[in-house]
Backbone as a ProteinNet text record, in pm:
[ID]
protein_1_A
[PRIMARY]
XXXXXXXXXXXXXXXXXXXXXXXXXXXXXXXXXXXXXXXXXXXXXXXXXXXXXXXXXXXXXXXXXXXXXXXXXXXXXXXXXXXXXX
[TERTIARY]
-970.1	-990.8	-1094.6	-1039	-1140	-1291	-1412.2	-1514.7	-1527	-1540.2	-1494.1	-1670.9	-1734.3	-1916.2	-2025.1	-2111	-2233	-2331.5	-2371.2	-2527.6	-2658.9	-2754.8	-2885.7	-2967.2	-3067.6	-3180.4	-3297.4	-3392.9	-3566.8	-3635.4	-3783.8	-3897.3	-3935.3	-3968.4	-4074.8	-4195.4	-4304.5	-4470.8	-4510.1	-4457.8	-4513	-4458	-4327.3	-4365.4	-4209.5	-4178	-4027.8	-3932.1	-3794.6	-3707.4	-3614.9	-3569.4	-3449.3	-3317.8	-3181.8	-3097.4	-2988.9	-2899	-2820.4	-2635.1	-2611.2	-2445.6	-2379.8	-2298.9	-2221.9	-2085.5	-2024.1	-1847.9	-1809.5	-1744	-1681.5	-1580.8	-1489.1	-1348.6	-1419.9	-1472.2	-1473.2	-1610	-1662.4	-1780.1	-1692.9	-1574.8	-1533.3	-1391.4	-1361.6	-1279.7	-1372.1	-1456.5	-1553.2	-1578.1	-1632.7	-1689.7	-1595.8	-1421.9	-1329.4	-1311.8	-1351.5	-1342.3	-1443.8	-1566.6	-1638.5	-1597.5	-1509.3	-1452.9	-1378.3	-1281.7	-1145.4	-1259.6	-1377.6	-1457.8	-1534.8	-1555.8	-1620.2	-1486.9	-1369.9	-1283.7	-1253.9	-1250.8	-1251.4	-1346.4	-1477.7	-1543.3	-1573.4	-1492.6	-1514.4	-1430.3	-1300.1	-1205.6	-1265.8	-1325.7	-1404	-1452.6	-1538.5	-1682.2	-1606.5	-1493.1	-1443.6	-1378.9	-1334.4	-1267.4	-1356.1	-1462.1	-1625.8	-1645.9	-1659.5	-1732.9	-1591.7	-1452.7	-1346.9	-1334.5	-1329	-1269.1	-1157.7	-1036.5	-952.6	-970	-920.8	-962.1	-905.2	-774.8	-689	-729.3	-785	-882.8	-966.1	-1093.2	-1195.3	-1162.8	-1081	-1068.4	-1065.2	-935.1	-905.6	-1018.9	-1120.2	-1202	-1325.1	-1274.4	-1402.9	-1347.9	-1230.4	-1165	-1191.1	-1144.1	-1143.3	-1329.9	-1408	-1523.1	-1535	-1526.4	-1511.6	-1442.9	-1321.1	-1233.7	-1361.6	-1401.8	-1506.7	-1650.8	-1652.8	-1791.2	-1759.1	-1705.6	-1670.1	-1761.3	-1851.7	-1958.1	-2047.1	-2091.4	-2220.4	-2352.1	-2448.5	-2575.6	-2681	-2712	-2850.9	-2967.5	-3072.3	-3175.9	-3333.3	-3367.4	-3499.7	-3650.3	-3737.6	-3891.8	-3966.5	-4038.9	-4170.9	-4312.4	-4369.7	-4526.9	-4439	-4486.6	-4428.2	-4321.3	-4273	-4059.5	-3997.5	-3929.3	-3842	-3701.8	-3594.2	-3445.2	-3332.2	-3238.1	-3118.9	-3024.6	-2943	-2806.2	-2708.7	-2568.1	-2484.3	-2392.3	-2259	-2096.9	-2002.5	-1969.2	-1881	-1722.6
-121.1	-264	-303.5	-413.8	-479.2	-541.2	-535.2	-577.9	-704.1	-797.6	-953.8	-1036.2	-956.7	-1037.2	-950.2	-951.5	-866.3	-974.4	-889.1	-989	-902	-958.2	-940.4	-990	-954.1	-984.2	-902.2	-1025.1	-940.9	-994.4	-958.8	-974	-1123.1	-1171.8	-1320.6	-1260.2	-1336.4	-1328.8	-1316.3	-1431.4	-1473.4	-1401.1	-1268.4	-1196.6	-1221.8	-1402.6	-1411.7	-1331.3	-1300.6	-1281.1	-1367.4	-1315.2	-1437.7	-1381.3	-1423.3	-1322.5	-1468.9	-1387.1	-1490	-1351.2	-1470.6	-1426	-1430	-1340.7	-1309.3	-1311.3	-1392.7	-1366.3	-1350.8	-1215.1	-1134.5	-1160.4	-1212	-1305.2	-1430.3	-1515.6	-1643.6	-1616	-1464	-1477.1	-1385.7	-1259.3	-1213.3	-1314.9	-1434.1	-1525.9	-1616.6	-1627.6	-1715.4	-1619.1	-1501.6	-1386.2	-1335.6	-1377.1	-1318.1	-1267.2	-1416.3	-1350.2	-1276.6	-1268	-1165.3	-1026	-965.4	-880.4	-842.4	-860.4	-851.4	-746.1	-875.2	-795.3	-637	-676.6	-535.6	-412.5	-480	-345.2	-323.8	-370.7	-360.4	-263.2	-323.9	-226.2	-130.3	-102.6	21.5	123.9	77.6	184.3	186.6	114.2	152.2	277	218.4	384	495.4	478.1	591.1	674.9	618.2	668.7	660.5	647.8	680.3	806.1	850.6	974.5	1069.8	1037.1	1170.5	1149.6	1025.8	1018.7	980.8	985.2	942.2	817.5	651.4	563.3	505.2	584.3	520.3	619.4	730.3	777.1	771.9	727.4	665.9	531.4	432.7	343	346.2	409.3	484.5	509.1	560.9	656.3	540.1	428	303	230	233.1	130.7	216.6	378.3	419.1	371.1	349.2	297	235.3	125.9	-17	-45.1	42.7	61.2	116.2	219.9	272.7	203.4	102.5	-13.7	-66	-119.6	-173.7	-66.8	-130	-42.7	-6.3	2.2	59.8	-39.1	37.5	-45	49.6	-25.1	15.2	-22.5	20.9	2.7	24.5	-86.6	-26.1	-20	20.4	8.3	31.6	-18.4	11.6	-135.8	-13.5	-123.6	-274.4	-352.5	-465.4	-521.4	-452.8	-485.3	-455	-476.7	-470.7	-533.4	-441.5	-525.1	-453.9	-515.6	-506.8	-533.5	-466.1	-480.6	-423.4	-518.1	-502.1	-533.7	-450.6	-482.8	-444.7	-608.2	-559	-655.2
-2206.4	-2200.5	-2305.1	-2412.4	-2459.7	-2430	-2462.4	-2403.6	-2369.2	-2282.3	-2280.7	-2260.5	-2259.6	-2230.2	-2255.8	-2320.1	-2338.7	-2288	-2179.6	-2132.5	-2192.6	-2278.5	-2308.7	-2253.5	-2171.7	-2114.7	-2176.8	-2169.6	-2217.6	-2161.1	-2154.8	-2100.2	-2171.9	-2134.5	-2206.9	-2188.9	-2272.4	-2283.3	-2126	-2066.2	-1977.1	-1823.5	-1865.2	-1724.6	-1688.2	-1699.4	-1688.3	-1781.1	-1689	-1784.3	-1874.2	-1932.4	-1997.6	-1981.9	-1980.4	-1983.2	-2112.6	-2164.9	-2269.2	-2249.1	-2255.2	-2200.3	-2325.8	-2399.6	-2544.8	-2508.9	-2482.3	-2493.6	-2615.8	-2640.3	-2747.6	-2816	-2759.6	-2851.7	-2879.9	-2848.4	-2935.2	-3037	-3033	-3153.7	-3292.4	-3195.6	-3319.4	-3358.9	-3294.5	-3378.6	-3478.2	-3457.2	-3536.6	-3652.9	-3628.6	-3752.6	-3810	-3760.6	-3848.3	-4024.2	-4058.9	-4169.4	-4210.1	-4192.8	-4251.2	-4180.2	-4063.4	-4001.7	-4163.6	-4159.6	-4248.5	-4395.5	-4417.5	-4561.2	-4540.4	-4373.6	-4299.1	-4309.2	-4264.9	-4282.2	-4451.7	-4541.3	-4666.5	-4714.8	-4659.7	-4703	-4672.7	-4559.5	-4451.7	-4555.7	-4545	-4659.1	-4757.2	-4860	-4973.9	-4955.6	-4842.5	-4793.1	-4793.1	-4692.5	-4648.7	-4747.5	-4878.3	-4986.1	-5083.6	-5102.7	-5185.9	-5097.9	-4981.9	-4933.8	-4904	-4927.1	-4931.4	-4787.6	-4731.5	-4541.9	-4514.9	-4436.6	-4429.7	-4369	-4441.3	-4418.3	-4226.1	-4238.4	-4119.7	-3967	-4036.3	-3878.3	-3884.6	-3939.3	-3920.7	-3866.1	-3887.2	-3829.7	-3681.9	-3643.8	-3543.6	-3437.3	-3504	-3408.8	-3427.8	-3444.2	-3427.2	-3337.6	-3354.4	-3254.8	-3114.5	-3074	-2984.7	-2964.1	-3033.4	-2983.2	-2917.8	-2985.3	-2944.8	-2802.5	-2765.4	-2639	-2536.8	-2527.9	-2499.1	-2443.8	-2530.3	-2443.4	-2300.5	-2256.7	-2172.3	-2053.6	-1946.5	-1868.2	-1924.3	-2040.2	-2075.9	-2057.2	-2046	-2018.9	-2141.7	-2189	-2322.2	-2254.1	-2196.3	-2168.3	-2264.7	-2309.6	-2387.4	-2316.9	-2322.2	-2274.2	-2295	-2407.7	-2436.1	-2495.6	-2389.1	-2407.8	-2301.4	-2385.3	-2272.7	-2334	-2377	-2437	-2352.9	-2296.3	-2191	-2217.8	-2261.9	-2336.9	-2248.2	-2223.9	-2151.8	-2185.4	-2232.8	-2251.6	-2195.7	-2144.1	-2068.7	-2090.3	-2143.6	-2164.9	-2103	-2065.8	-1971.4	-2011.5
[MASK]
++++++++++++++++++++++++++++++++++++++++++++++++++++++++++++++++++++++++++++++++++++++

């Protein structure tokens, strides 16, 4: 399953949290076209360093498939960051 929301939450100065909600299709329909220049230049790379361009792709996308449940937790000093895709 595609990832459909990334929630980020952090600490504020003041102790509160904040949390901000990312829905994933209407930011990568908006960033499309710079997507399209990202895979361009992805095959560039991949055929500058001798990679096969169409499984490296492959094995980004199986990434990308792959987010869906993960939680990134950061903590230090009084940073406190949360991330959540779901």
């Amino acid at each position: 399953m595609i990832p459909q929301l990334v929630t980020a939450r952090w600490r504020r100065r003041d102790g509160r949290y904040r949390r901000l909600f990312l829905p994933v299709i209407p930011i990568v329909l908006l960033l499309s076209p710079l997507l399209v220049l990202a895979v361009i230049g992805g095959v560039i790379a991949c055929l500058m360093y001798d990679l096969p361009p169409f499984r490296t792709l492959a094995g980004v996308g199986r990434l990308f498939w792959a987010l869906p449940g993960a939680r990134i937790e950061v903590e230090q000093g009084r940073t406190d960051l949360l991330l959540s895709i779901r």
